[in-house]
GUPA-359643 format. One record per residue (C-alpha): x, y, z; residue in one letter. Coordinates in steps of 0.1 Angstrom, whole numbers, padded with zeros to 4 digits, always signed. Example, Ala and Ser with C-alpha at 12.3 -4.5 7.8 and 13.67 -1.06 7.14 Angstrom:
<vextors>
+0123-0045+0078A+0137-0011+0071S
</vextors>
This chain:
<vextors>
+1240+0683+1113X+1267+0710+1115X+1254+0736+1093X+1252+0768+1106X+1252+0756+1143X+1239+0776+1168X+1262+0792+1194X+1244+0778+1230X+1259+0811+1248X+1239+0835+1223X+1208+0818+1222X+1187+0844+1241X+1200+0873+1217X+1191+0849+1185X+1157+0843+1200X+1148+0877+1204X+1163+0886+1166X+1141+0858+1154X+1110+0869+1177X+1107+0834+1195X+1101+0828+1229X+1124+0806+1249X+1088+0782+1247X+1090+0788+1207X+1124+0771+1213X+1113+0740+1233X+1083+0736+1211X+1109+0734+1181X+1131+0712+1196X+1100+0687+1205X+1092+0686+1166X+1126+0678+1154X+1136+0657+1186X+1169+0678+1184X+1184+0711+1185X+1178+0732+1152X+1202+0750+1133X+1203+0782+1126X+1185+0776+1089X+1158+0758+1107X+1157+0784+1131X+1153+0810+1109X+1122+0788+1089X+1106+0785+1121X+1111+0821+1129X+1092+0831+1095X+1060+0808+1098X+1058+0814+1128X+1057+0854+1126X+1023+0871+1129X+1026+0880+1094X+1025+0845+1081X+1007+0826+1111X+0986+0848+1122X+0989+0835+1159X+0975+0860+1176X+0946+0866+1157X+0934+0836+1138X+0914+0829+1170X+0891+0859+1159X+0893+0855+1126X+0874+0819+1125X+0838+0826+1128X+0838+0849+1096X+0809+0840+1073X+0827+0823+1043X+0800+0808+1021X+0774+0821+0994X+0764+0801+0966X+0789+0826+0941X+0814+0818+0964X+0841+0796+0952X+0874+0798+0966X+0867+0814+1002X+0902+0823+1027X+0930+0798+1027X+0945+0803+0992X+0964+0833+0974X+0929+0854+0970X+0891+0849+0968X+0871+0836+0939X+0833+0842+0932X+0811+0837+0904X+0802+0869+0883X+0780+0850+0855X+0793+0840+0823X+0815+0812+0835X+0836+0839+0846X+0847+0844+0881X+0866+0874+0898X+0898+0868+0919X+0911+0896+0945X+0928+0899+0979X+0941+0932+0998X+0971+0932+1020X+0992+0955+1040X+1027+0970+1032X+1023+0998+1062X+1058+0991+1079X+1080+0992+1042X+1063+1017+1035X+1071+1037+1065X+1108+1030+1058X+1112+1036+1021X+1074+1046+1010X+1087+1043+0970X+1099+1012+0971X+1075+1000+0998X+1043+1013+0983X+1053+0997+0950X+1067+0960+0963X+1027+0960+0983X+1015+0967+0946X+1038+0939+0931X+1031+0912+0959X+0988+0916+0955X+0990+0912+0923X+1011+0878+0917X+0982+0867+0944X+0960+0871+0919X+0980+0861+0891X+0992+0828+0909X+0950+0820+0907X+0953+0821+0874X+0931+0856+0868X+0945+0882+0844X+0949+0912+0869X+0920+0941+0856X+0917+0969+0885X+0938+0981+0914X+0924+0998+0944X+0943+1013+0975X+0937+1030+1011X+0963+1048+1024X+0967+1064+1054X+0987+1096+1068X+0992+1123+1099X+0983+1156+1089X+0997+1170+1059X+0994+1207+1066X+1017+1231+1075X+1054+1235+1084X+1058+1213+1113X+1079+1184+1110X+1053+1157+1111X+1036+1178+1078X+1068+1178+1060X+1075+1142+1071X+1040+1129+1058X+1040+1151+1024X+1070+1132+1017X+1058+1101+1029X+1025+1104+1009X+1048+1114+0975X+1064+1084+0976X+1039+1063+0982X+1019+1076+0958X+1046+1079+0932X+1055+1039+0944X+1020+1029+0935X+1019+1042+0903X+1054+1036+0891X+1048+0997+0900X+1006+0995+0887X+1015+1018+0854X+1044+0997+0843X+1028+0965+0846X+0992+0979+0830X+0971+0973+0853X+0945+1002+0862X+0950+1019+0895X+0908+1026+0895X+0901+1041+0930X+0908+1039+0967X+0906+1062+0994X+0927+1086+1017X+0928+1094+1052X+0948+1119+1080X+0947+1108+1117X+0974+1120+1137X+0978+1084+1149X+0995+1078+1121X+1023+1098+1124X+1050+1072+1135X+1031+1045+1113X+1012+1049+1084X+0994+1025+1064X+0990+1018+1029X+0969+0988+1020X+0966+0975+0986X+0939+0956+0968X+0933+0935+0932X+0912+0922+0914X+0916+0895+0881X+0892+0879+0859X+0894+0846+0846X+0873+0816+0837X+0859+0796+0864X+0875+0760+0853X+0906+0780+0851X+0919+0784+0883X+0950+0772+0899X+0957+0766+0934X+0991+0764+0951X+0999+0725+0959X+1031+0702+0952X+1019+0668+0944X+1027+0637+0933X+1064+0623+0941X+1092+0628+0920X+1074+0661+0902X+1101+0683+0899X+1097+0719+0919X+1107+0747+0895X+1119+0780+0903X+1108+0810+0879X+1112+0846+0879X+1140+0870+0891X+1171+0857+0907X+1173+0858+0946X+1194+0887+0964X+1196+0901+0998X+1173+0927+0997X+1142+0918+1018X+1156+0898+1045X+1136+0891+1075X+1106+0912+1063X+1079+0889+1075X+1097+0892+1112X+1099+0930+1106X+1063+0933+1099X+1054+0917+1133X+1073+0941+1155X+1067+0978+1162X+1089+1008+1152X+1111+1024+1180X+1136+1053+1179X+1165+1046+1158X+1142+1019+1132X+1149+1039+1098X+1181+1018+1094X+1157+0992+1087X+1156+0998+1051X+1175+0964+1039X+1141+0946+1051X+1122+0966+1026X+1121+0944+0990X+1129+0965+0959X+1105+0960+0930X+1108+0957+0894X+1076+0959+0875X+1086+0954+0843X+1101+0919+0852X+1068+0912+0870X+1050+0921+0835X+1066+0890+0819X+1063+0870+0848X+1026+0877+0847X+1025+0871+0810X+1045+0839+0813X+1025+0828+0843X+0991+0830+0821X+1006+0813+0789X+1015+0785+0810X+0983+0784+0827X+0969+0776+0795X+0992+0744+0789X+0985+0707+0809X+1017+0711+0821X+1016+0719+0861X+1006+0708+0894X+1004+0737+0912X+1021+0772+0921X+1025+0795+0947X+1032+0831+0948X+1073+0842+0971X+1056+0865+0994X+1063+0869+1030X+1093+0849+1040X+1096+0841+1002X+1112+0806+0994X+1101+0794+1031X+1067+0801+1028X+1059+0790+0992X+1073+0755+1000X+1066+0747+1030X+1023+0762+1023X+1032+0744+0986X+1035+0711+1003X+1012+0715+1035X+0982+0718+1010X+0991+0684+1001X+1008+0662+1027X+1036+0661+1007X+1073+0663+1013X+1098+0682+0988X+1135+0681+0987X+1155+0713+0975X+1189+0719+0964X+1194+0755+0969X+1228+0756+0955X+1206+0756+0923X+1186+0788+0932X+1191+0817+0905X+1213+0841+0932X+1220+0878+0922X+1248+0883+0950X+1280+0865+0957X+1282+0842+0988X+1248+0838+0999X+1241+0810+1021X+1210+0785+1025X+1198+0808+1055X+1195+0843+1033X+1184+0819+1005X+1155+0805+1024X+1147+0839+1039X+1154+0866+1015X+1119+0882+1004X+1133+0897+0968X+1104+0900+0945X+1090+0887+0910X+1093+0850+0917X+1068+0820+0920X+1078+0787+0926X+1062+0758+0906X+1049+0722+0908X+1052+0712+0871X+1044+0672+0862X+1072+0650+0858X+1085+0653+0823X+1073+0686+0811X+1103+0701+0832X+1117+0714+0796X+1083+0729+0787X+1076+0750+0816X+1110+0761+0814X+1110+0768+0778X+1080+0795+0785X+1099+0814+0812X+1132+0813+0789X+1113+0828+0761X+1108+0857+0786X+1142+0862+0794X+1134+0847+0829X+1152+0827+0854X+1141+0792+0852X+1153+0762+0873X+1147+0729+0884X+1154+0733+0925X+1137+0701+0938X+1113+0674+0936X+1083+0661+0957X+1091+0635+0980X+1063+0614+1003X+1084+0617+1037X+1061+0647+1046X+1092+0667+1055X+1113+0696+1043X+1146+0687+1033X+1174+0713+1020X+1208+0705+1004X+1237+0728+0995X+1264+0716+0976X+1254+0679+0984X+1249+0682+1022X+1217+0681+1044X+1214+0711+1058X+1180+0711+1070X+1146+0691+1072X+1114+0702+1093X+1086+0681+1091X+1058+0701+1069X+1026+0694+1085X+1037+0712+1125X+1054+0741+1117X+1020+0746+1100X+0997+0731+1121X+1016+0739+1155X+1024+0774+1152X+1016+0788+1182X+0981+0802+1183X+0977+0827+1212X+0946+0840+1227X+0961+0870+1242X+0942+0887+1269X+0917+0915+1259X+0902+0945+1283X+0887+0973+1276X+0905+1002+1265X+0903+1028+1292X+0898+1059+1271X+0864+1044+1263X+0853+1057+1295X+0862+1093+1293X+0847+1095+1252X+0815+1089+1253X+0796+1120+1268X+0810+1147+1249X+0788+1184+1237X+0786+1191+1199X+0795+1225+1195X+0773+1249+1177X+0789+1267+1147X+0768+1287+1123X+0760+1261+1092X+0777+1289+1070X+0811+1292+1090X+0811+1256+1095X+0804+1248+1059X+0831+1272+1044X+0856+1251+1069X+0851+1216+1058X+0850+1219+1026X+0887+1226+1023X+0893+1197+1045X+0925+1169+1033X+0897+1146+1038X+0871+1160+1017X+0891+1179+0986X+0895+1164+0958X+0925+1141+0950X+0934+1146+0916X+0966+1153+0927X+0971+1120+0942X+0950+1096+0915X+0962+1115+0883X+0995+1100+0884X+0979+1066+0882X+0965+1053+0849X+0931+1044+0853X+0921+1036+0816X+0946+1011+0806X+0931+0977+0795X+0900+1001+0787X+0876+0987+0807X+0872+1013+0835X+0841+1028+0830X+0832+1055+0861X+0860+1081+0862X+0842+1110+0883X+0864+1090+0913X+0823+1093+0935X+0820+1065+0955X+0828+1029+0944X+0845+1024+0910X+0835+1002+0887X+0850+0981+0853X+0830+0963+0826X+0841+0921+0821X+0843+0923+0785X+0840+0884+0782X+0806+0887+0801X+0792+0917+0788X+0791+0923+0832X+0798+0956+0856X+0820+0946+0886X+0817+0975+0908X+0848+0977+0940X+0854+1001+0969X+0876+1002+0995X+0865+1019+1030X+0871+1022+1070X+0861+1050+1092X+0888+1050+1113X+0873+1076+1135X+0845+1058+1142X+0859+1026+1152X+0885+1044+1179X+0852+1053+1193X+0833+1021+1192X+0859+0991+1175X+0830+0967+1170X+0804+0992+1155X+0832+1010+1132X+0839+0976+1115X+0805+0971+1109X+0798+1002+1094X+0829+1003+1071X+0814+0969+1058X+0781+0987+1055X+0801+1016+1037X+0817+0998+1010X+0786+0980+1000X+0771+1013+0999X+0794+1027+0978X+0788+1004+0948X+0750+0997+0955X+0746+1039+0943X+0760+1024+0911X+0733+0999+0909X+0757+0972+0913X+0746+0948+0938X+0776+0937+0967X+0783+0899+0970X+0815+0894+0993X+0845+0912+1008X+0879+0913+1016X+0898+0927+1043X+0930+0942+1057X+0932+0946+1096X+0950+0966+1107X+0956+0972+1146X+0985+0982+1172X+1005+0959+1190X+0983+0922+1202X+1006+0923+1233X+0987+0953+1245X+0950+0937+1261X+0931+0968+1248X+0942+0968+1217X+0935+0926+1214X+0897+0941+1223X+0898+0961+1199X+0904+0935+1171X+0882+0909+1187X+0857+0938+1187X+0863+0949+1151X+0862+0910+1140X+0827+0904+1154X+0813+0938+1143X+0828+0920+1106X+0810+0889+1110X+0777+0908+1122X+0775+0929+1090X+0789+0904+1064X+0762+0877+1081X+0732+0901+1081X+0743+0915+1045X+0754+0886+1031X+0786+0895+1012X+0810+0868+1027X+0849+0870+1037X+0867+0853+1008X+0900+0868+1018X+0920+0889+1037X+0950+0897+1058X+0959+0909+1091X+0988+0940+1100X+0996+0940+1140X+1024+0958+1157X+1014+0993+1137X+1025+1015+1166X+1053+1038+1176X+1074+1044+1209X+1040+1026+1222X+1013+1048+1200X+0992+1026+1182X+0968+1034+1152X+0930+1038+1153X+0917+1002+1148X+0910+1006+1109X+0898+0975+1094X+0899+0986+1061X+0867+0969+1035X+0874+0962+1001X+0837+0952+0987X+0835+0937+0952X+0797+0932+0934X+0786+0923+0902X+0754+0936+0880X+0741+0936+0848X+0742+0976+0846X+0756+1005+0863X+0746+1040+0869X+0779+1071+0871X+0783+1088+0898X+0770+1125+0884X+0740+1145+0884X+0722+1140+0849X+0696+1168+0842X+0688+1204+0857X+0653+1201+0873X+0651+1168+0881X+0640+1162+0917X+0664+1153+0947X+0654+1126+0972X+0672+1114+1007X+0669+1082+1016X+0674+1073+1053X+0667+1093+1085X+0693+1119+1093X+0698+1121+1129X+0721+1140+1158X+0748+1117+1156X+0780+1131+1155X+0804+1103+1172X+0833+1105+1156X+0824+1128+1132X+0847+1150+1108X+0829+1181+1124X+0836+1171+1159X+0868+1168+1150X+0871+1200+1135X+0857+1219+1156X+0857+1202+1191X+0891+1193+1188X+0882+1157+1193X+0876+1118+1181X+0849+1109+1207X+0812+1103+1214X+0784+1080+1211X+0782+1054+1173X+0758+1065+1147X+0733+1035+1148X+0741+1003+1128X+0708+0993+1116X+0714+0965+1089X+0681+0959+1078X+0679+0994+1068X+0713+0990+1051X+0698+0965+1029X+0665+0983+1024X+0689+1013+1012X+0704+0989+0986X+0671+0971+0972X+0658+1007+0966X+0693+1017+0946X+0691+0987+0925X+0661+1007+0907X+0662+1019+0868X+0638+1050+0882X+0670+1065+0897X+0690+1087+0874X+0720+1091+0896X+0728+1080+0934X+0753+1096+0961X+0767+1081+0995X+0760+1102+1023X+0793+1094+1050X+0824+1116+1059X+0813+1152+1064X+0775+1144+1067X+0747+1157+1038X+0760+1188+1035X+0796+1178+1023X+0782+1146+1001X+0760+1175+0982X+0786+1196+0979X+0812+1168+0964X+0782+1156+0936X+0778+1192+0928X+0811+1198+0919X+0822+1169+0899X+0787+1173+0886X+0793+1210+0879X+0757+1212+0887X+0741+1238+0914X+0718+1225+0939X+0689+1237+0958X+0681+1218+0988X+0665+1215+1019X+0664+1189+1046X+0645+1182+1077X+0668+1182+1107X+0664+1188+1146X+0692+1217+1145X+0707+1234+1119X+0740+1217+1127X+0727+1179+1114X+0738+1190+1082X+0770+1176+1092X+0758+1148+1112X+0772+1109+1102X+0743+1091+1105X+0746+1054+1082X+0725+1043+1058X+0716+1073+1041X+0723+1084+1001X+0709+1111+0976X+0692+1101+0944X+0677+1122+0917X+0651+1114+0898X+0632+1125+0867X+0597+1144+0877X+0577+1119+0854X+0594+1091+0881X+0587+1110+0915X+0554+1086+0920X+0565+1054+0913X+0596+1060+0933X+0577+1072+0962X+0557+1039+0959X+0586+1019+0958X+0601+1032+0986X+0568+1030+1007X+0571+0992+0996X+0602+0988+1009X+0598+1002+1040X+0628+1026+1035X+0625+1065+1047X+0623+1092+1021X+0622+1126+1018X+0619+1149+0989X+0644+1178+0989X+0646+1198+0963X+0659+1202+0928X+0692+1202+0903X+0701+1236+0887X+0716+1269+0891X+0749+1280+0896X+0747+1283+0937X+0749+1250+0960X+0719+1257+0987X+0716+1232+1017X+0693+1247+1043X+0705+1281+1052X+0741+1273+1037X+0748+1290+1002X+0780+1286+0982X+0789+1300+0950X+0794+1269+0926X+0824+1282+0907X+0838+1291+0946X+0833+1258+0956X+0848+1236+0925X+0874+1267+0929X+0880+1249+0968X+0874+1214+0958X+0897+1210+0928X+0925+1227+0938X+0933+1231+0973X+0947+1195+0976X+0975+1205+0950X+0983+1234+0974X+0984+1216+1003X+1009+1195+0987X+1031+1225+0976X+1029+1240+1009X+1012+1272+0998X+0980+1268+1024X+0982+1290+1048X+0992+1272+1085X+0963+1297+1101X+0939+1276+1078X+0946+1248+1092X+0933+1256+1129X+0894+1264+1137X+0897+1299+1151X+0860+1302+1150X
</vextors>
């Protein structure tokens, strides 16, 4: 085969392009019993990334709780599927675009929006809600890592929206974080959710020889190339010349895909389809016809191109977006095509299923490659990388809480990037499209109705990344914990997750303990809660010059429920309840932070028995209105629900010192309940074995915690609209340090 022949004399420099070992090599020359070419090389090179093989992880990754009777499609297609009643089942799936993102945040942001949502698409589910977590360095002051991530968080943002509003699908919620180890590597994860009926979903397979494999969507350019390699490998000096890795999006053309995707989906007409994500044409086929012990024969002179003289190689490997690749049944060829036409898209017939159980590529008539399907899958190298304990561990853990007056300290955090208000950021996303978003206060989880159901799906997405530099298998646990929370205080009750890891580079032992760490402290919580793993993906190598990230396995928690409850305070003078015991703990805290200068100390306790305790008592009708207690401690969740509330509040709380105001401890909410309820609630709660504690009372036009008092006007003054300023740059630098 002389195709693109590799030079001998440069092998070691194509190896290392490619990110293969010189034992990658000999383990690909075993499986074809000959030397590969350079196509083949680069097709090894893409399944056998971390992006798309997950070899250094999927070791961890295999004893994650999978199963619940709603669960129907758990990991190993495009997205997850449960049951939410009706007939009706929901389809999402988060994923990572961090390192595109870093590059070109616009078209980054907005090509991680496009890609999650053909996942869900390619099931067959009509896309309904959007969620993202995104992740920065600080974004005050004049420095150049502030300037650097305002801009970086404008186009991402402005990516997100530009890609989710054009296509209609609601951008409903997410969250935002600053952790200086970000600053050479942010992360923007992306999450969706679709809705369709349970006897309606497809699954990507190409069966059955001689049916024809179709190619739909846009045409095939350059832009893209070598993404999935990209993703697996850290940024260095001199890496923002990476930009022709980064995909560029068009939503609109992803519209009519969708919309021509779901009109054929109601047709007899096809065996399968698969989304052209990472490593595009290479990984639809080759996962296309691994599903199925198949083999498949393309002609890639007959893919749609949008650039002159490409060759099989950048054909094979280029990642452009908007394109699925089909497994129709023999003889409706015309049909399916007919459907895309009528969308003005790019419809051909590239190939056909053969029963050889190999890969085989032509151009112009000649062979130019064939890899046998079933090892490139099922020999990828899997690597169980050696794991030690990060040293810094040792030097963390005893660590003194300072002791600020409540007042001072209060008047602090509450202008905080982390706590403010983000408006600015979640405004330039349309949340009410499709009309089915039904929370807007942006409190907690969100949640949509399922108008064919008459059903509330509630969704949040949450990681503490603080906490899990501290303690890696605790902090996953508790982000899990988190995210159910955040939709059980709108009385929606959580049945399964997905996730999106994301860690430093696997080559590094500590941070390999890390993610075994944060994988068991997954599987503890998901076990002992019972909200399985249906999906998820995995982001290594997020580090720079040798800096990695905070481990921050990022939750996205979906539930279902026959009601919901908003997130704001209903009635002046109805009573105000905690539920859970507030504690001391201050391990990675916002106010150790703040004002000790540091991420370190001891975990908050991860009780998960109390967890779900916590949630059977929120599933009541005697609770008006419910509130998380996390970042910030009591004091800053009151403070939030007051002001989006615009409701004073007058309450007082039994703590050890005045300072556990701000204290993390898990498991913990407000609730407010009428005074004609106080009884039975109390009795319910006795039942259920849950701590309670009677605090005080909704009304006036001051927020009271303790011996902190705030002017309500003041603080939705602070709230509202000091994120906006900290975006123009008109915050004051001296604000930004505790001078105490």
């Amino acid at each position: 085969m002389g195709y693109m022949e590799i030079d001998k004399s440069q092998l070691d420099e194509i190896l290392e392009k490619h990110k293969l070992t010189k034992e990658d090599y000999e383990h690909i020359v075993k499986i074809l019993g000959r030397e590969p070419n350079l196509v083949e090389l680069g097709i090894f090179s893409a399944m056998w990334s971390e992006h798309c093989s997950y070899k250094s992880s999927k070791c961890y990754l295999k004893g994650f709780p999978t199963e619940a009777p709603w669960v129907i499609q758990g990991p190993g297609e495009n997205a997850g599927v449960i049951d939410i009643g009706g007939g009706m089942a929901a389809v999402f799936k988060m994923e990572s675009h961090n390192h595109p993102s870093f590059i070109e945040p616009y078209q980054g942001a907005a090509t991680g929006v496009g890609g999650i949502l053909r996942d869900i698409f390619t099931m067959g589910a009509r896309p309904v809600a959007n969620l993202n977590a995104i992740r920065f360095a600080h974004i005050k002051g004049n420095d150049e890592i502030a300037k650097l991530h305002r801009h970086l968080l404008s186009g991402v943002v402005a990516g997100i929206a530009g890609y989710g509003n054009c296509i209609g699908v609601p951008t409903i919620g997410g969250e935002t974080a600053f952790e200086e180890c970000y600053k050479g590597n942010i992360l923007v994860n992306a999450f969706s959710l679709g809705i369709c009926p349970q006897d309606e979903i497809f699954y990507a397979k190409a069966e059955g020889v001689g049916n024809p494999v179709i190619y739909v969507g846009s045409k095939t350019g350059r832009d893209g190339l070598g993404g999935a390699v990209m993703s697996s490998d850290s940024f260095k000096e001199g890496d923002e010349d990476q930009r022709p890795t980064v995909q560029v999006g068009d939503p609109f053309t992803e519209k009519l895909l969708m919309e021509a995707c779901l009109e054929l989906f109601k047709t007899d007409y096809i065996v399968g389809i698969q989304d052209m994500g990472a490593a595009g044409l290479t990984s639809s086929s080759f996962e296309m016809a691994g599903k199925s012990g198949s083999g498949l024969k393309m002609y890639l002179d007959k893919v749609p191109m949008r650039e002159e003289g490409m060759n099989p190689y950048e054909l094979m490997l280029s990642e452009s977006q908007e394109r699925m690749l089909i497994c129709a049944k023999k003889g409706y060829e015309d049909k399916v095509i007919e459907i895309f036409k009528k969308y003005d898209l790019d419809a051909e017939v590239i190939g056909e299923v053969t029963d050889t159980g190999n890969v085989e590529l032509f151009w112009h008539g000649e062979k130019v490659a064939e890899i046998p399907v079933a090892p490139i899958t099922e020999e990828a190298p899997e690597l169980c990388r050696p794991v030690k304990e990060p040293e810094y561990l040792k030097e963390i853990k005893n660590v003194q809480i300072p002791k600020i007056d409540p007042q001072k300290a209060f008047e602090k955090l509450m202008s905080e990037s982390e706590i403010v208000d983000k408006a600015w950021i979640y405004e330039q996303y349309d949340s009410m499209v499709q009309t089915n978003t039904v929370d807007t206060k942006r409190v907690d989880g969100s949640v949509i109705r399922v108008k064919e159901n008459g059903r509330y799906l509630g969704m949040s997405a949450d990681c503490n990344a603080r906490f899990n530099y501290i303690n890696p298998r605790l902090g996953a646990a508790a982000a899990v914990m988190e995210a159910g929370r955040n939709i059980a205080v709108k009385k929606i009750r959580p049945l399964a997750i997905t996730d999106c890891l994301n860690y430093g580079n696997p080559e590094n032992p500590e941070i390999m303990w890390q993610f075994k760490e944060g994988c068991e402290g997954i599987k503890q919580a998901c076990k002992a809660l019972n909200t399985p793993v249906v999906s998820g993906n995995v982001s290594l190598y997020n580090e720079n010059e040798g800096e990695g990230v905070y481990p921050t396995p990022e939750i996205a928690m979906v539930g279902a429920s026959d009601d919901f409850r908003s997130s704001e305070l209903k009635k002046e003078g109805n009573t105000l309840y905690i539920l859970g015991e507030t504690k001391p703990e201050f391990g990675g805290s916002l106010y150790l932070k703040v004002f000790g200068g540091k991420v370190a100390g001891e975990h908050p306790e991860v009780d998960f028995e109390k967890e779900l305790k916590l949630w059977d008592v929120l599933e009541s009708d005697l609770i008006e209105s419910a509130k998380d207690i996390s970042t910030g401690g009591l004091a800053m969740a009151a403070y939030k629900w007051a002001c989006v509330s615009n409701k004073g509040l007058d309450i007082n709380v039994k703590v050890q010192n005045p300072e556990d105001i701000f204290a993390e401890s898990l498991s913990r909410a407000f609730v407010e309940i009428a005074p004609e309820n106080e009884k039975a609630f109390e009795e319910l709660c006795k039942q259920k074995g849950i701590y309670f504690e009677k605090i005080g009372k909704i009304g006036g036009d001051k927020i009271k915690i303790n011996d902190v008092e705030v002017d309500l006007d003041k603080a939705k003054d602070i709230y509202f609209n000091t994120f906006p300023k900290i975006m123009k740059n008109e915050i004051d630098f001296a604000d930004t340090i505790w001078e105490g």
